[in-house]
Structure formats: structure tokens, C-alpha cells
C-alpha positions in Angstrom: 6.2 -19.4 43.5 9.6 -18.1 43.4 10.1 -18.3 47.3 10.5 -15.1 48.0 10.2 -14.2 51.8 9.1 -10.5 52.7 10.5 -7.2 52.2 12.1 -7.2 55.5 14.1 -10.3 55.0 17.9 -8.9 56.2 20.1 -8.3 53.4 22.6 -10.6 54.6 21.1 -13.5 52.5 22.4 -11.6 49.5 26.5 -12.0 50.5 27.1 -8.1 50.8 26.6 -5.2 48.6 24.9 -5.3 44.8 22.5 -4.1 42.6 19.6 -5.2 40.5 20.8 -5.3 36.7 18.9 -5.4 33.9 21.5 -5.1 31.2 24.3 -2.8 32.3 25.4 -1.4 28.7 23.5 -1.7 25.2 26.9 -3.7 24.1 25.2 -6.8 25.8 26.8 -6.4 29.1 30.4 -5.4 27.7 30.1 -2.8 31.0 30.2 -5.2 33.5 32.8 -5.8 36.5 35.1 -9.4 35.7 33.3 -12.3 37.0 34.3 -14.3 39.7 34.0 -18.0 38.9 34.9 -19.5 42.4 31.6 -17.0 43.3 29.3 -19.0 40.3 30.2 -21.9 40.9 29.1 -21.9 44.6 25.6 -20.6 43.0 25.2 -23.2 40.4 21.3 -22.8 38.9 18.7 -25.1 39.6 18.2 -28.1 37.3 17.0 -28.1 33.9 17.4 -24.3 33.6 19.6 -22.1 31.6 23.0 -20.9 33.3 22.7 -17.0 33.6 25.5 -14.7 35.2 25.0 -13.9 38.7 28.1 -11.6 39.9 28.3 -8.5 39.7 31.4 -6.8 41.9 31.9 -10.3 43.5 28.8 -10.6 45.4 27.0 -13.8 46.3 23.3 -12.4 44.9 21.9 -15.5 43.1 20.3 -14.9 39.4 16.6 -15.6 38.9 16.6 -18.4 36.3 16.3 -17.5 33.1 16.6 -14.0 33.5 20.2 -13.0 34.5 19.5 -10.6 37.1 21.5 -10.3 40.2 19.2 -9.1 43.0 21.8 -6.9 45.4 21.5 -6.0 49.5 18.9 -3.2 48.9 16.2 -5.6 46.8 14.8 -6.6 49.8 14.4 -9.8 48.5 16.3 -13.2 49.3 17.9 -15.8 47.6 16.2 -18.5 49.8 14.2 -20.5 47.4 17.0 -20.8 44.8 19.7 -21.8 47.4 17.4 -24.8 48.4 17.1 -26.2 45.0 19.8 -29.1 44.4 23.1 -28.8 42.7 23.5 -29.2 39.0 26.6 -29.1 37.4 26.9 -26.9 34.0 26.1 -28.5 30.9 28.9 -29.7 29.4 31.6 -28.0 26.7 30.6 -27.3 23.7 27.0 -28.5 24.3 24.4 -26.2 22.3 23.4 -24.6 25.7 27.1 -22.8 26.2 28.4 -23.0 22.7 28.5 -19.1 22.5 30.1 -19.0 26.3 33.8 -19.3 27.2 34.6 -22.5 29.0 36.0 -20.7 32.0 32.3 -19.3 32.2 33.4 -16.0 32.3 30.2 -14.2 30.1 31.1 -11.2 31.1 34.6 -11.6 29.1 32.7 -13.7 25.8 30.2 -10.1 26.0 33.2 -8.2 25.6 34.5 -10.0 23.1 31.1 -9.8 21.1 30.8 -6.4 22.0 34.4 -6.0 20.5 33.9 -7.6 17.3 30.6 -5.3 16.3 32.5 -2.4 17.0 34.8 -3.7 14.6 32.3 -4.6 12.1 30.8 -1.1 12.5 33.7 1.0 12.0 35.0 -1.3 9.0 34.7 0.9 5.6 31.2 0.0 3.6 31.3 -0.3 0.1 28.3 2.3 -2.0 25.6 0.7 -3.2 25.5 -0.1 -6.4 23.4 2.2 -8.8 22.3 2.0 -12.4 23.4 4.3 -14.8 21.3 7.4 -15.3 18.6 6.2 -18.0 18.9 8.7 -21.4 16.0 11.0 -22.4 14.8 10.3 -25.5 15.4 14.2 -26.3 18.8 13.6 -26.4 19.7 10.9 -28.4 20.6 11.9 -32.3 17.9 12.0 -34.7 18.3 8.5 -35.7 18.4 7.0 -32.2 14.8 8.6 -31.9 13.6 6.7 -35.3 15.1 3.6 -33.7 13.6 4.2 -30.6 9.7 5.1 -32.1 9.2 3.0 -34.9 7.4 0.0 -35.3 5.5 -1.7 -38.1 1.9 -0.8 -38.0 -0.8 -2.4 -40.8 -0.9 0.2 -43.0 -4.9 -0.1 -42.6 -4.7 0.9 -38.8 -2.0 3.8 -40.0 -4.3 5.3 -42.1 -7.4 5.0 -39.5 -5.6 6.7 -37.1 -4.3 9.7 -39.3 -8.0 10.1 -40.0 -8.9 10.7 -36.3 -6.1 12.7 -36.4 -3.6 10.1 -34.0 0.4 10.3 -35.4 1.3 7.5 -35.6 4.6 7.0 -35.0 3.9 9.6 -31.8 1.0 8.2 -30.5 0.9 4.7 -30.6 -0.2 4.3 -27.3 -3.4 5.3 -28.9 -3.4 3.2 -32.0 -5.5 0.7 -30.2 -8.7 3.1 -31.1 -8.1 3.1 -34.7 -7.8 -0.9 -34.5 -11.2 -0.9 -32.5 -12.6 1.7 -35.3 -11.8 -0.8 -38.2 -13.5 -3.2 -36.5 -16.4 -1.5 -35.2 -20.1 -1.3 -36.7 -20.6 0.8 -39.6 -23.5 2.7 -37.0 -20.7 4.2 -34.8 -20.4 7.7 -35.1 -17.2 8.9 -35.6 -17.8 11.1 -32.3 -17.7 8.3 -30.2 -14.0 7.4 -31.3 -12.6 11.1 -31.6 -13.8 11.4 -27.7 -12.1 8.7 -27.0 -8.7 10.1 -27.9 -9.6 13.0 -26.7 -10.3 11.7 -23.5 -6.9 9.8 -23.2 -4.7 12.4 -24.6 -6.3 14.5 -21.5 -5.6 11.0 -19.3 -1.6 11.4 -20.1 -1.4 14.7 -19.6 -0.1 16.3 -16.0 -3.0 17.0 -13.3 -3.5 20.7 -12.6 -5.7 23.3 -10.7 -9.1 24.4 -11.5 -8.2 27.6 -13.3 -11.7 29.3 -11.5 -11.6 27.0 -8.4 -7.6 26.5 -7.4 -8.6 24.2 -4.5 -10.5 21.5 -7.3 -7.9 19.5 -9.8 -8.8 19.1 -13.3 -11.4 16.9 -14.4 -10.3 13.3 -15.7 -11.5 10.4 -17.3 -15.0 9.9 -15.9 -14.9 13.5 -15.0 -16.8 16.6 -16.3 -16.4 20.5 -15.0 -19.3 22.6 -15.7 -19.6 26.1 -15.0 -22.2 28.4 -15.5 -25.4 27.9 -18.0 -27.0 24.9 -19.3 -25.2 21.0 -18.8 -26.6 19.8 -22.2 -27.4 16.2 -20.7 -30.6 14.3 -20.7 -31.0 12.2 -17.4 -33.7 9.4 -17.0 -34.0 6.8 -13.8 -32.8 3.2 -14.7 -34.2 0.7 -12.0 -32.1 2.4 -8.9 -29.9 4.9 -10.8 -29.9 7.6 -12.8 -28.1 7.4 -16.5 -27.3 10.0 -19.2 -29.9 9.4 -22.1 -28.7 11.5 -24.1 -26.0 14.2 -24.7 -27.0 17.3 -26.8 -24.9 18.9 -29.1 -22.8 22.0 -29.0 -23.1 22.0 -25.3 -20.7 22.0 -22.2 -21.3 18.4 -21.6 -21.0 17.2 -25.4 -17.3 19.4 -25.4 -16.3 17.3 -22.7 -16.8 14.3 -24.3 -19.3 12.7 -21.5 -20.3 9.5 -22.7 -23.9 8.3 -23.1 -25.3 5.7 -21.4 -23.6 6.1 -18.4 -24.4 6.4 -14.7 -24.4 9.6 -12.7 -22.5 8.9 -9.5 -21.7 11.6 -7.5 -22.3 15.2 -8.0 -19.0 17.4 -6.3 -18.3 15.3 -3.4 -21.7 13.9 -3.0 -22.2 10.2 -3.7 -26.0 10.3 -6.2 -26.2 6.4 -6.1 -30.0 5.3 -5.5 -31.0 8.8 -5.9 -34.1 9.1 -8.2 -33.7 11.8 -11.0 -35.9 14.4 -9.8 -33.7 14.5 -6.3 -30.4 14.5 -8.6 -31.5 17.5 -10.7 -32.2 19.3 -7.3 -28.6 18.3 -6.5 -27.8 19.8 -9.4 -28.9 23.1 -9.2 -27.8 24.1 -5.2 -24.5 23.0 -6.1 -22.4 26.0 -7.1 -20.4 25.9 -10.4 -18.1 25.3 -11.0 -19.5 21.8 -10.4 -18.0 18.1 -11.1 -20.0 15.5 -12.2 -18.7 12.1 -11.7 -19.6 8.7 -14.3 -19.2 5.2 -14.6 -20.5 2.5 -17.5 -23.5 1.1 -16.5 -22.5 -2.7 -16.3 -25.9 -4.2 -17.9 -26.2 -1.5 -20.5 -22.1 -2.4 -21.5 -23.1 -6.0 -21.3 -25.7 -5.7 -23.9 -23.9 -3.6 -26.1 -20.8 -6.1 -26.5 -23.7 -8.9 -27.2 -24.3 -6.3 -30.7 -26.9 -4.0 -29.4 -26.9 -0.5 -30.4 -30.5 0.9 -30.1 -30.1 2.3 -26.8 -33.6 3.4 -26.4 -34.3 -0.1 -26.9 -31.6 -1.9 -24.6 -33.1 1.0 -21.5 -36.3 -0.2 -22.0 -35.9 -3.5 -21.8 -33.8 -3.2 -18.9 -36.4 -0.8 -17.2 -39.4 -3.6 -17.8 -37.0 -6.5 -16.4 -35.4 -4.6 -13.4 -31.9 -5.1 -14.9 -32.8 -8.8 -15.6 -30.0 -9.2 -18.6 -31.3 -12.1 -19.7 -35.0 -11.4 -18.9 -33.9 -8.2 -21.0 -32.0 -10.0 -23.7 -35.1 -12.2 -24.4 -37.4 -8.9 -24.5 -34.8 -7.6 -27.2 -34.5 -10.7 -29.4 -38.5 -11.6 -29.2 
């Protein structure tokens, strides 16, 4: 299509010694030899296509359009089939086509000169960016500046809530949400259930380390339990396709750990436990060496019916047992 003859097409087509270029320097073109612009304009590209630079060292190689490569006498290619198209004269000055070219058409200069200015605009001094100042630890500020800093007013109900489970208040109000949700919880709540829970983010806040008997396991977190050696202290029953806690017994490694009832078993070490039955999880359980982590999440119908006011678990897992999770099949067992 571009009417090129065959490789053995004499090299005197090309006017004389030259060489392929594809971009002579990375300072777009700034290497090249002066341009001769008697030699381009006896070249002048075929109509309706960009005007590319075509001499290199004076030779009369002809630039395929739209690329701006000169094709020299050892291409083996010829300039036939862009020498036949007709003459077109270069757009004229200051069109959008050559705004960015010199009007003598010298682009090898206007390179140059754009190579130039970069090197310019490189080796010009940049100012540092600008940085905030260091922020100040609230260690050091004076004793006052750390009363400033800490205190807010808190109901004086919700203050003395959380001294009861034992939160500071002006220390710990990150955790003063639990005494709100104590005030306004059911008389039936044990007090367990909100102790764990600061327990359990006091342990959330606090840095991530090794296993002290197993170096290559982190720490438990939230939704976490580690137990070595001896007894778990859980009660496990199947739920429709799952496998929940039932029940936590006391003084034991799981009830020291806080693991809430109610909740779904979901992976045992790095084992996923989801739609295992129980009898298959407690296997799980004993081949796993300790010391073993257990992994829990709520179990969504169970937390739906206990924010609708229903605490008698027993109650809420049967229902949900007999509907096959149906909440409101479950909801209409519970209230009929």
C-alpha cells in the first residue's frame, strides 16, 4: 500500500548516503545534522498529511507520512510511491498544523530550541516542598494542656456507669459508648456481657504481637480466641447450616477470653468450618494442635432477633432451628 518496490531496488532512488532514524537523541531530535530547506521543499508530503522532517546530512530520502523517518541508501527501499503523489504546498503560518515549527521549517532548529529550554527548566533551582509542622505529643504538653486536651463533659450518669465497669473516664472515652449502651440496656443483661466488651476493645487498641508459645501465630483479636492445652469450655450445637456457641461455661479458657455466646464458629486455625455439621467441627477440633485459634462472627438472624427484644436464646435457636432461619416464620413462632 505504501509503494514500495523490492529489496533490490538501487539505492540511487534515495539521493546518496543516509540512515533510517527513529529519533536520533531523547531531547526530541536536538542531535540532528541542520536541515536543508531547498532539500524539503523539493520533497513536499503528499496531500492532506502532516509535514515531517525528511533530511538528515542533506540527502534526498523522503519521510514516510506521518512518521518522520528518513529511509537512507542501505534501506533497500524506494521513495517511488511518495515521489508520484502530487505537490502540496505547507500549510500555511501560524496554522495549528505548524504553530510549534519555525517558519523557515527548520524542525531540527525549533527541537533544539525545545530541547534548550527543558534543560533550562531542569537545572533551574526547585523550591522544598512544603511540610507541616511536627504535630506535639500529648506527653509533652504542660499539665494543663493535657486537661485541655482530655476533657469533655460527660452526663454524670454515664460517668458513674463507666467507673463501675471500671472505664476512666476522662482516659477512656473512646469506651464510654459501653456505659451509655449499659444504662440503656435491659435489666436481664449480665454485667459479664459489658465487662467483655471493654475487655475486648481495650485488647482491640493495643499493639499486635507474637504468640508467646507459637512465634509464627499473632495474638488473637476481636473475634479471636487462643486455646492451649485442656478443656475449651464452649458448648456447640448445629443451627440450620452452621455451627454456633450455645453456651460458654464458666471459669474456663473460653469464658477468660471473653468469647461471646450465640455466635458462629467459622474457621478453626486456618481452616474455613462454614457448613460443617458439629460432630465434623469437634473432630476438627481435636487433630488440631494447640495452641489452636478459633475464629467467630454474630450470627445475623440470631442478632436480628435480639435487637427486636429477645433475650431467651434457647428460645430464639429453636425457633430459628424449626423455621430454617425463616426470621419472620421465626418471629411468629416466638410471639404465638
Amino acid at each position: 500500500e505504501f509503494g514500495f518496490p523490492p529489496a533490490s531496488a538501487s539505492a540511487a532512488a534515495f539521493g546518496g548516503e543516509g540512515a533510517v532514524v527513529f529519533g536520533a537523541s531523547d531531547e526530541f531530535g536536538a542531535a540532528l545534522p541542520p536541515t536543508d530547506p531547498s532539500a524539503a521543499a523539493s520533497h513536499p508530503p503528499p496531500p492532506n498529511q502532516p509535514w515531517s522532517s525528511a533530511e538528515v546530512g542533506g540527502s534526498a530520502a523522503v519521510a514516510a507520512p506521518g512518521f518522520g523517518t528518513g529511509f537512507g541508501a542501505d534501506s533497500g527501499f524506494s521513495n517511488a510511491g511518495f515521489a508520484a503523489a502530487p505537490p502540496a504546498a505547507l500549510p500555511p503560518a501560524g496554522s495549528p498544523a505548524v504553530a510549534h515549527v519555525v517558519t523557515d521549517g527548520s524542525y531540527a532548529e525549533a527541537a533544539r530550541a525545545a530541547a534548550e529550554k527543558r534543560r533550562e527548566k531542569a537545572s533551574m533551582p526547585q523550591a522544598p516542598p512544603s511540610t507541616p509542622p511536627p504535630a506535639v505529643p500529648l506527653s509533652s504538653l504542660p499539665q494543663e494542656g493535657k486537661e485541655d486536651a482530655v476533657s469533655q463533659e460527660v452526663d454524670p450518669d454515664v460517668e458513674e456507669m463507666a467507673i463501675y465497669f471500671g472505664i476512666d473516664p476522662k482516659k477512656e472515652q473512646d469506651l464510654l459508648w459501653i456505659a451509655k449502651q449499659a444504662i440503656d440496656a435491659d435489666e436481664s443483661t449480665p454485667d459479664e456481657h459489658f465487662k467483655g466488651l471493654v475487655e475486648q476493645h481495650r485488647q482491640a487498641r493495643q499493639p499486635r504481637q507474637l504468640h508467646p508459645l507459637s512465634p509464627h501465630k499473632p495474638e488473637p483479636k476481636v473475634g479471636e480466641a487462643s486455646f492451649e492445652a485442656g478443656p475449651l469450655g464452649l458448648g456447640l450445637v448445629d443451627l440450620n447450616d452452621t455451627v454456633i456457641v450455645n453456651k460458654v461455661f464458666a471459669d474456663t479458657q473460653a469464658s477468660k477470653q471473653f468469647v461471646p455466646p450465640y455466635t458462629v464458629v467459622t474457621a478453626i486455625g486456618e481452616t474455613s468450618v462454614r457448613n460443617m455439621n458439629r460432630d465434623n467441627v469437634i473432630k476438627l477440633i481435636q487433630s488440631t494442635p494447640r495452641p489452636m485459634v478459633m475464629h467467630f462472627e454474630p450470627h445475623e438472624q440470631i442478632q436480628q432477633l435480639r435487637n427486636m427484644g429477645f433475650e431467651d436464646m434457647k428460645a430464639v435457636v429453636n425457633a430459628l432451628e424449626s423455621t430454617a432461619g425463616d426470621v419472620e416464620k421465626a418471629l411468629d413462632q416466638l410471639t404465638g
